[in-house]
N, C-alpha and C positions, 0 to 999 in steps of 0.2 A: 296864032296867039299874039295878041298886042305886047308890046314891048314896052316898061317904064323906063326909063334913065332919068342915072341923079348923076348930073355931071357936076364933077365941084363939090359934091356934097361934104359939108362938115359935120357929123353927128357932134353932140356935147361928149364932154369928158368918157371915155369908157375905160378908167384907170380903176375904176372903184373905190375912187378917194369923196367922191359925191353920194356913196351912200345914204340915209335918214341919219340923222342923230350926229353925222358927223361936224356938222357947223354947233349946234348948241353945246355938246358936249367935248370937243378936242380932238384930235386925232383917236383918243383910244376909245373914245365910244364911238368914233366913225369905225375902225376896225370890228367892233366886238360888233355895231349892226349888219355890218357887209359878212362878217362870219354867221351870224344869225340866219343873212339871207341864204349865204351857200350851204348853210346845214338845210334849209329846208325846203333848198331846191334839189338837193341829194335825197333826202329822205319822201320828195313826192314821187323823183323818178322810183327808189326802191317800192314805193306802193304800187307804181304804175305796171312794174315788170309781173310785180306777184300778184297783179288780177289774170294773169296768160297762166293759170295753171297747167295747164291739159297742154298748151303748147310746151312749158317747162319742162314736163315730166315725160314729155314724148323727145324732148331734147337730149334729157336724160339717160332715157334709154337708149336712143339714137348713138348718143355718145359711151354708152357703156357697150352697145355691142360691137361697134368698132375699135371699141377696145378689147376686147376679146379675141377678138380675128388678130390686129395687130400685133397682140402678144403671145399669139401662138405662136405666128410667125419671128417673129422676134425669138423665141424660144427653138425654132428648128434652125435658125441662122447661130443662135450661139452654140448651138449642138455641135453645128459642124466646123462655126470658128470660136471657139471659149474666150473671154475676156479681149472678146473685138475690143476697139475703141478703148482699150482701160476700164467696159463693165462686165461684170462676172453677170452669170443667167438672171439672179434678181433683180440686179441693179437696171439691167437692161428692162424689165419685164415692168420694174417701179416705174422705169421714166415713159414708158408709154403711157402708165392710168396718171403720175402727173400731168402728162403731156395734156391728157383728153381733158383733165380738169381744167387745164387753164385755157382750153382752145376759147371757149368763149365767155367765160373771167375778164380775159387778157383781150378778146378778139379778135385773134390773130387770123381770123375771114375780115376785119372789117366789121361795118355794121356801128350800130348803137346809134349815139347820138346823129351820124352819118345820113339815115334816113329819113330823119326829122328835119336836119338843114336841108337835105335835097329839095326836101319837098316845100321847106321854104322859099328855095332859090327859085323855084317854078314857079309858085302864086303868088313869089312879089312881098311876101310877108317878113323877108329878110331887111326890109328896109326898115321894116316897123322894128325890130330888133336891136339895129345900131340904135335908133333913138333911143332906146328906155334907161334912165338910171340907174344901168350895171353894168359891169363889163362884161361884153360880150365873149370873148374867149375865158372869162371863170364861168358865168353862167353854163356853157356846155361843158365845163370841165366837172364841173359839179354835179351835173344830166349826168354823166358817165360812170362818177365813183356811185351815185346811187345805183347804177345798173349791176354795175361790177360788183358790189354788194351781196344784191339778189343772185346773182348766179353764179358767186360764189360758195356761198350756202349751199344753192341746190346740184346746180350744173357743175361743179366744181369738186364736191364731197359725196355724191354719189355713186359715180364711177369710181372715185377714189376706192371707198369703203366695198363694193362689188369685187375691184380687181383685189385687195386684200384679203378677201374672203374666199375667193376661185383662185387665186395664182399666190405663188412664193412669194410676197413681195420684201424688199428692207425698208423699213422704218427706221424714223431717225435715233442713235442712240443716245442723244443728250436733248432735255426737256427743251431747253434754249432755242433748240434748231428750228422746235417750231414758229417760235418768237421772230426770228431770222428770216424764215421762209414765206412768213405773212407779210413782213414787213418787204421782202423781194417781190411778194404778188404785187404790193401797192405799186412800188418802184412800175416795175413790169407795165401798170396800167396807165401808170403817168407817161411810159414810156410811148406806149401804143396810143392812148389818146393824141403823143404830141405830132406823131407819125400820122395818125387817123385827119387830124384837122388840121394839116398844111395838105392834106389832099384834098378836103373839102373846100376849103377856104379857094382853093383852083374853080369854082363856081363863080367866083365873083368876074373872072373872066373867060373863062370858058361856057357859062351858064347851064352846063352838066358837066358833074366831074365822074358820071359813072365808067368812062373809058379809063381814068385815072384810078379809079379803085378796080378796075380789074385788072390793071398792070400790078398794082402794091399787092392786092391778092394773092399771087404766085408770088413774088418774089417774098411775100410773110412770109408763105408756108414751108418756102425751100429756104430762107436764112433765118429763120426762129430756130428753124432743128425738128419743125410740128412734123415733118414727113420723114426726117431722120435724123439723129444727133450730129449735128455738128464736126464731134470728135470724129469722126467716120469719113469727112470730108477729104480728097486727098489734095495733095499736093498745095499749090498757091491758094487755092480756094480753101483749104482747111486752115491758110494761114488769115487769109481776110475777114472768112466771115466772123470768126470770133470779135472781131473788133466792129464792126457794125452794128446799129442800132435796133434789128432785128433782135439777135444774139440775146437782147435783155429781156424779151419772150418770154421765152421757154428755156433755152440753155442754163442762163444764170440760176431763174427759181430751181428747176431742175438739180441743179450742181449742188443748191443749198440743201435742198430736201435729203440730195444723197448724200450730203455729207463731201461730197468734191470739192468743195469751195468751203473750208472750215480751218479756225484757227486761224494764221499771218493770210491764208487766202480767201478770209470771207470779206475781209474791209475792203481790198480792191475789187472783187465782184459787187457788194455792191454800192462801194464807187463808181463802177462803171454806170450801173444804171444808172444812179444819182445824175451824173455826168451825161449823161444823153438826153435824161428829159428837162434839164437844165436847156441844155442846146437847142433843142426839139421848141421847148414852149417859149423861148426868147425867138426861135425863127417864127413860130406860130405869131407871136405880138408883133413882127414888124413886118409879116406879111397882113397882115392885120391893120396895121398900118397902113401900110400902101393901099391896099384896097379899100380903104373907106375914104383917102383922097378921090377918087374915081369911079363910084358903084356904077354898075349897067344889072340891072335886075330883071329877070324874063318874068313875064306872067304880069298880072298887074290887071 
């Protein structure tokens, strides 16, 4: 496969201050057209996922029967140890069908926008990307909430609604929580997006970063809490991984839904996320940075 390099290369502005509209009109119709563009670059990826029905709905299900298994199981472990970790049988029983809803909501395999840049970085099309008059780290950021969207609706609430119809589960008992828990999914996905594309963005020099996403892979699954809570963790490791960026996964949404993180302890959870995809997508913009001083592009 031929090789292009852009040594040196300077792409224009990818600030998103160059938007349409924003020279004739002022700064605030430069913002309202760059909002315009990322609403309806969110809303084509939402089209794009809900043409994959049959793959959905086998995701779905996919995702509903491994919830089923794992809250049996869950259910014959609190039998014999009651209120593990601080949760009584439903609590325990809920966070598994939360769990399954947000596994690909949140992405906590990975994936989404992830195989579309791969597949950029191989046919060279990456470069045509820095060029274009938008920012390159909003434009994927935007691909993403549109995904996260679509399979939150389907992939997200229908295990939900199964495990609440086959198993004990607790629902939240103040209206608010739901308000809370939506707004922690959002966090949760800015969190994983900012995780997901500084692994990506490792393409620009390593020119595949799929040995990279199969390392982040395991290490989602085991400090999200997606394979087991968190609280269950013992020793030093149950003291760390609450504090990593994992943790804003699943744990956090988790905590809100059950009402563990409510009242003086809902603002610093979800502060925390705030606080990570803050970090997360400032490291993203200045590895971002750096690699567009330097691109090496495969394919071409």
């Amino acid at each position: 496969m031929q090789n292009a390099a852009l040594v040196g290369a300077r792409p224009p502005d990818t600030s998103g201050g160059s938007a349409p509209g924003s020279a004739a009109g002022g700064p605030a119709a430069g913002w309202y057209a760059a909002f315009g563009l990322y609403t309806a670059v969110a809303r084509g990826a939402f089209r794009r996922y809900s043409t994959y029905r049959a793959a959905t709905l086998a995701g779905a299900f996919t995702n509903t029967v491994f919830g089923i298994i794992l809250a049996s199981s869950f259910l014959a472990l609190w039998q014999a140890r009651p209120h593990l970790g601080g949760y009584d049988q439903s609590q325990a029983v809920t966070y598994i069908w939360v769990s399954q809803g947000l596994l690909v909501t949140v992405a906590v395999w990975g994936g989404g926008f992830q195989d579309d840049l791969q597949d950029r970085f191989r046919s060279g099309d990456i470069a045509v990307d820095l060029y274009r008059p938008v920012d390159f780290q909003g434009w994927w950021l935007a691909t993403d909430l549109g995904r996260a969207g679509f399979q939150a609706l389907v992939r997200g609430t229908v295990p939900m609604l199964v495990g609440a119809l086959v198993f004990r589960t607790r629902m939240p008992q103040h209206p608010l929580t739901w308000v809370f828990f939506l707004l922690s999914v959002l966090l949760a996905v800015l969190v994983s997006f900012g995780l997901r594309f500084l692994v990506s963005i490792t393409g620009f020099w390593l020119h595949d970063s799929e040995g990279v996403r199969a390392v982040m892979l395991v290490v989602s699954m085991f400090f999200s809490g997606m394979l087991l809570p968190i609280a269950l963790f013992p020793g030093r490791l149950g003291d760390l991984a609450p504090l990593l960026p994992w943790a804003a996964l699943v744990k956090v949404p988790t905590d809100v839904f059950l009402e563990r993180a409510a009242g003086a302890g809902l603002l610093p959870a979800l502060g925390f996320q705030l606080g990570w995809a803050v970090v997360l997508l400032l490291a993203g913009r200045g590895a971002q940075w750096l690699a567009t001083r330097r691109v090496v592009v495969q394919g071409g």
